[in-house]
N, C-alpha and C positions, 0 to 999 in steps of 0.2 A: 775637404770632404773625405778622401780617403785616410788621411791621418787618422781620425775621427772615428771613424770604419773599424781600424785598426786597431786602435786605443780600446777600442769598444767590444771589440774579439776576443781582445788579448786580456780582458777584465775578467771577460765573462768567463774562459776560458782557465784565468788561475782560479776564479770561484770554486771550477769544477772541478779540479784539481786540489785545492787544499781540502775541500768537504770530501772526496774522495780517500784523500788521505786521511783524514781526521777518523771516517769511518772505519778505516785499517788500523787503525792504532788501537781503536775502540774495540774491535776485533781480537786485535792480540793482545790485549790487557785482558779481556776476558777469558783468551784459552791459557792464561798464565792464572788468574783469582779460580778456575775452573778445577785447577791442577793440584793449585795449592788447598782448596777446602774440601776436596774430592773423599779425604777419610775425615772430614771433621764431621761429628756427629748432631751439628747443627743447620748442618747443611742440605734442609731438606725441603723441598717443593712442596710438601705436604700442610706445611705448619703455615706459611708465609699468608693466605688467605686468612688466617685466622689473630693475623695481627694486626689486620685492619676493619674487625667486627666493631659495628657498631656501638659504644657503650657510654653514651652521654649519659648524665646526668642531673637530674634536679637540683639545681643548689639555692639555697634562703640568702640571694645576691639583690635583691631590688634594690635596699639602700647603699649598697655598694655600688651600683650602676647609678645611681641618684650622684654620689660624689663623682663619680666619673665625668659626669655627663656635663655636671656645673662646672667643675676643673678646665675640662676639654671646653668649652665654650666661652670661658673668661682668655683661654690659654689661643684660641682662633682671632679672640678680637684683639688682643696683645700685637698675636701675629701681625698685623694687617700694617703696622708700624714700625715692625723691624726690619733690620737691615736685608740685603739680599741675602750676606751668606747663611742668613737662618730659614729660608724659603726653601720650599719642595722645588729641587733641580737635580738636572743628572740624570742618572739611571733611574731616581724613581720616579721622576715626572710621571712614565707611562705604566706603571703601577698604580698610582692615584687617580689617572684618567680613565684607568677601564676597573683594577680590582675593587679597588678600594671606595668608590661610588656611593654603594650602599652602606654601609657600616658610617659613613661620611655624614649621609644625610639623615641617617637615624640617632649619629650624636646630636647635631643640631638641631633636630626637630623634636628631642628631649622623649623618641620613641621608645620606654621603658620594655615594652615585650618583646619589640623585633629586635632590640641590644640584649636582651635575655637569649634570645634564640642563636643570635650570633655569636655571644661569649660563650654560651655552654657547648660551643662545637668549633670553638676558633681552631683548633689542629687542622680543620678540614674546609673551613670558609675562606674566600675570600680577602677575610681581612686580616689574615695573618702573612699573607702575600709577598713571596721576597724575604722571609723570616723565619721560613720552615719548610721543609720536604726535600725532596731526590731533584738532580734535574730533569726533567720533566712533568706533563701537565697531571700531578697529583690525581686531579677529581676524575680525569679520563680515563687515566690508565689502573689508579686504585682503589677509588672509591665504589666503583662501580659491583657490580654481580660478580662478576669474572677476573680476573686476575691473568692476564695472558702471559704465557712461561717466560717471555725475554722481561718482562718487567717483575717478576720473581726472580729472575738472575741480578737485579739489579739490585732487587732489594737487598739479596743473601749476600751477595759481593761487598754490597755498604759495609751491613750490617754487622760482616766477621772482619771484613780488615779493618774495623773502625774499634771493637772488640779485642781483637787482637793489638794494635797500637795504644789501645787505653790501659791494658794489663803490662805492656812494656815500660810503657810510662812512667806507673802508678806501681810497678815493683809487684812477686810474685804474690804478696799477703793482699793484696788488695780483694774487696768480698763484692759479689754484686750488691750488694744489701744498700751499699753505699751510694748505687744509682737511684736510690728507689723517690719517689717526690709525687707529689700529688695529684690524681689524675684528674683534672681539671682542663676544660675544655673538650675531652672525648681523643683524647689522645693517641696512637698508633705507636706498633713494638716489633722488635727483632726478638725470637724467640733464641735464646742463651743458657743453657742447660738448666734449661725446665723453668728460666723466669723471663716474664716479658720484662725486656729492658725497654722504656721510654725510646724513642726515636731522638736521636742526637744526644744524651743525656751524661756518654762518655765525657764528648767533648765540652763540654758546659762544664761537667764536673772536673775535669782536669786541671780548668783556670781557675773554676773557684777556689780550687787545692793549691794551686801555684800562687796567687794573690792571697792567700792564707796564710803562705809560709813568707812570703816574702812580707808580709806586712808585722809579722809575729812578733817583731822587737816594739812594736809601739804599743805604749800604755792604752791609747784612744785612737782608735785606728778610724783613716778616712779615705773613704772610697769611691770613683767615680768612675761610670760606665757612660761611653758618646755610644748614645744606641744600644737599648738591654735589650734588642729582642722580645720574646713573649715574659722575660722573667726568670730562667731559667736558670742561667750561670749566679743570677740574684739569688735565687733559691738557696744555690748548696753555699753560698758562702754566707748567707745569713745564718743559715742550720748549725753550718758546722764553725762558726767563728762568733765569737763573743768581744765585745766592749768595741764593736765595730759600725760604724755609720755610711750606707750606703746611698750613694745620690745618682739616678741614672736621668742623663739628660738626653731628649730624643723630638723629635718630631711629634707633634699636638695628638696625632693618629696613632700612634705606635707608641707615644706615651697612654694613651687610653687601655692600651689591650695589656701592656705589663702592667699597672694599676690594677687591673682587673685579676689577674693572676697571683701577685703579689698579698692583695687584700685579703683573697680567699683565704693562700697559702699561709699566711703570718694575722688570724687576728688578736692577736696577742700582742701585736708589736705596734708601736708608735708610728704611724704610715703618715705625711702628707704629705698631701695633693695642692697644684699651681691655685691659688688665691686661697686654700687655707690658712697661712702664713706666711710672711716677709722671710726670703732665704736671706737670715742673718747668723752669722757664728751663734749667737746664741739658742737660734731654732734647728741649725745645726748638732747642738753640743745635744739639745734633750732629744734628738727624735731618733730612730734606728733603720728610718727608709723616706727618703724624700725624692720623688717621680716628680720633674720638674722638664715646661719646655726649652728648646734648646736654646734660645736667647738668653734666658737667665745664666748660663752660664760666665755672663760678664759679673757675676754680684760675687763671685767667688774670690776670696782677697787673696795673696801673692802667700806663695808655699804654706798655702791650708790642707793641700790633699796628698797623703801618701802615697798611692800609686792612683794611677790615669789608665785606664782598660778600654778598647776598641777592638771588634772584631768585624773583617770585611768592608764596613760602612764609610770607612773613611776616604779609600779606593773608588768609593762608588762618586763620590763628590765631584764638585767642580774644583780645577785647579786654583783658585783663588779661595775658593771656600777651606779648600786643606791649608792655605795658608795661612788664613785664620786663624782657623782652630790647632793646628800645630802653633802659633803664637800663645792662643789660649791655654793650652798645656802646658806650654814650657813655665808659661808665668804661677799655673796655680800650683803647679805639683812640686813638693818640696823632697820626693825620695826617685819613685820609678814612675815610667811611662811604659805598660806593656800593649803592645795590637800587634795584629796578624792581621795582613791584607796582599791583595796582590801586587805580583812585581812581574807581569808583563801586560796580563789583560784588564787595563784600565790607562786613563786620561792619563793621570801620575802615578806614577807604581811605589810601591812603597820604599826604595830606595834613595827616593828624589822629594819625601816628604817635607825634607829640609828639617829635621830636628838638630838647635845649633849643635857643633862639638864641643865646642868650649864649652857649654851648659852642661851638655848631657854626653856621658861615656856609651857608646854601643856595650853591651855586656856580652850578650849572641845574639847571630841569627839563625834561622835552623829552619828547615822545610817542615811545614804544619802539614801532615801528610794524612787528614783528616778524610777528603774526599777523594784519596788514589784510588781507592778500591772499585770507584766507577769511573775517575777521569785524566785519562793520561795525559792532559796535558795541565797537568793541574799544579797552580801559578802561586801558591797561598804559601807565606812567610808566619815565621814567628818573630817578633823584635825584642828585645827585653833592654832598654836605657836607664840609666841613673843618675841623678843630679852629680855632680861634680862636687857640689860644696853640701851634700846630702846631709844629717847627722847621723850617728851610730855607724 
């Protein structure tokens, strides 16, 4: 009984302790980003309210949400028959149980207006959930009337070290013009000498430029994203690269909402969606963007795809599931595997994802130091790997 007692003190007792400290670090991270933007001329309380103004949009999307909707619902009943590691588990279990609800049952129920209402404001819904925003509860702290001053330090502290790290990057010629992509959804911005920059849009754009360059020697370039996000990192490397095929595989849900994004953004381009056609090399070769769910990713034949892109998602998995799909990579990707995930705070960290050596050379790894500017303790990797028996 008393051990018990104890054990049970002494629990509760580091809790309050390390959240203590956590809060101190939090603390002085901030009188150090306070210090350093103190003369930047961006750095102003004033502006930061005014990048989270309202400004949806009408878009002529119905038969776009029509393909979605049939996609999404051949792509649920597929589901119900694949393996575990293609199931919602992990960290997003509880994202699907409580955000993601509505958007859920409005695919299913073929609800055309209320997925109008949802997609034309996904920056700020629900259903973009775990895929966008600060840490913290977005709709509370900045959707609201008010904007209370510690969460405008949050935003400004993002918004300039994330700014500042993309312009190190990306070398001094780099132009904002570069970030600019289409506002779709109803978007939010860090204001950047007098241009709203998109919210994350640095970091998105950096990879798309790095899997650009790195892919640049192939005649027919082929590309695969586990998890695209809203579309985003899709965007600038569709924009900015040519004779390139993009294939993002994801969960049935979060395949729905880049679809939705993608569509808007490129209708010009050759899009399809899960039961428009048999993912076969040949539907491969013609098309320039193929949103496909993540079981399918078995159809892909052995060194079809030039590089293998992950960001975050893979960390979030079940240990057994990154073994998987680290199998799965190894076998499709015939050049690089780049992802950035963590390496303390998760199951498996990204050290221990077991990509073999004998396959794949480590090239680097380097601190993706994307979200310092709000979290000191911030655990997020770059990895850059290359086949061994690569060509060129």
């Amino acid at each position: 009984m008393f051990t018990k007692l104890a054990r049970f003190i002494k629990t509760k007792y580091s809790r309050r302790v390390d959240k203590y400290a956590a809060k101190k670090r939090l603390q002085a991270l901030y009188l150090l980003k306070a210090w350093e933007f103190m003369s930047d001329k961006n750095y102003e309380f004033d502006l930061v309210e005014h990048c989270y103004v309202d400004n949806r949009k009408e878009l002529d999307d119905i038969e776009i949400i029509k393909r979605i909707v049939a996609a999404y619902n051949k792509a649920k009943a597929a589901q119900k028959s694949a393996p575990g590691f293609y199931q919602v588990g992990n960290e997003w279990l509880p994202i699907y149980e409580k955000q993601l609800k509505t958007v859920m049952q409005a695919l299913s129920n073929e609800d055309i207006p209320a997925l109008r209402k949802i997609y034309q404001n996904f920056w700020r819904d629900p259903c973009s959930a775990g895929l966008i925003g600060l840490p913290t509860d977005m709709g509370k702290h900045f959707f609201g009337k008010r904007i209370l001053r510690k969460y405008k330090k949050m935003h400004l502290f993002s918004g300039l070290h994330r700014m500042k790290l993309w312009r190190s990057l990306m070398g001094r010629n780099a132009s904002l013009d570069e970030l600019s992509s289409p506002a779709i959804g109803n978007p939010y911005y860090c204001s950047i000498d007098g241009h709203m920059v998109k919210a994350g849009s640095d970091y998105l754009h950096y990879y798309a430029s790095t899997i650009g360059r790195l892919t640049e020697t192939s005649q027919t370039r082929i590309v695969v994203e586990i998890g695209g996000g809203y579309g985003g990192m899709a965007y600038y490397l569709l924009r900015d690269q040519s004779n390139l095929t993009y294939i993002d595989f994801d969960l049935p849900e979060n395949m729905a909402l880049t679809a939705y994004y993608l569509l808007n953004s490129f209708p010009e381009k050759k899009i399809v969606l899960f039961g428009e056609a048999e993912l076969t090399p040949e539907c491969i070769a013609s098309s320039d963007i193929l949103i496909m769910p993540n079981f399918e990713m078995d159809k892909l034949a052995d060194n079809s795809v030039d590089l293998a892109f992950n960001s975050y998602s893979l960390a979030e998995m079940a240990p057994e599931t990154i073994t998987h799909y680290i199998a799965l990579l190894s076998r499709m990707t015939r050049k690089y595997i780049l992802h950035v995930n963590h390496t303390r705070h998760s199951l498996v960290t990204a050290d221990e994802f077991g990509i073999d050596p004998a396959q794949f050379a480590l090239i680097y790894k380097m601190p993706a130091l994307w979200n310092a500017g709000v979290n000191p303790d911030m655990d997020e990797y770059e990895y850059l790997y290359r086949k061994k028996d690569a060509p060129g």
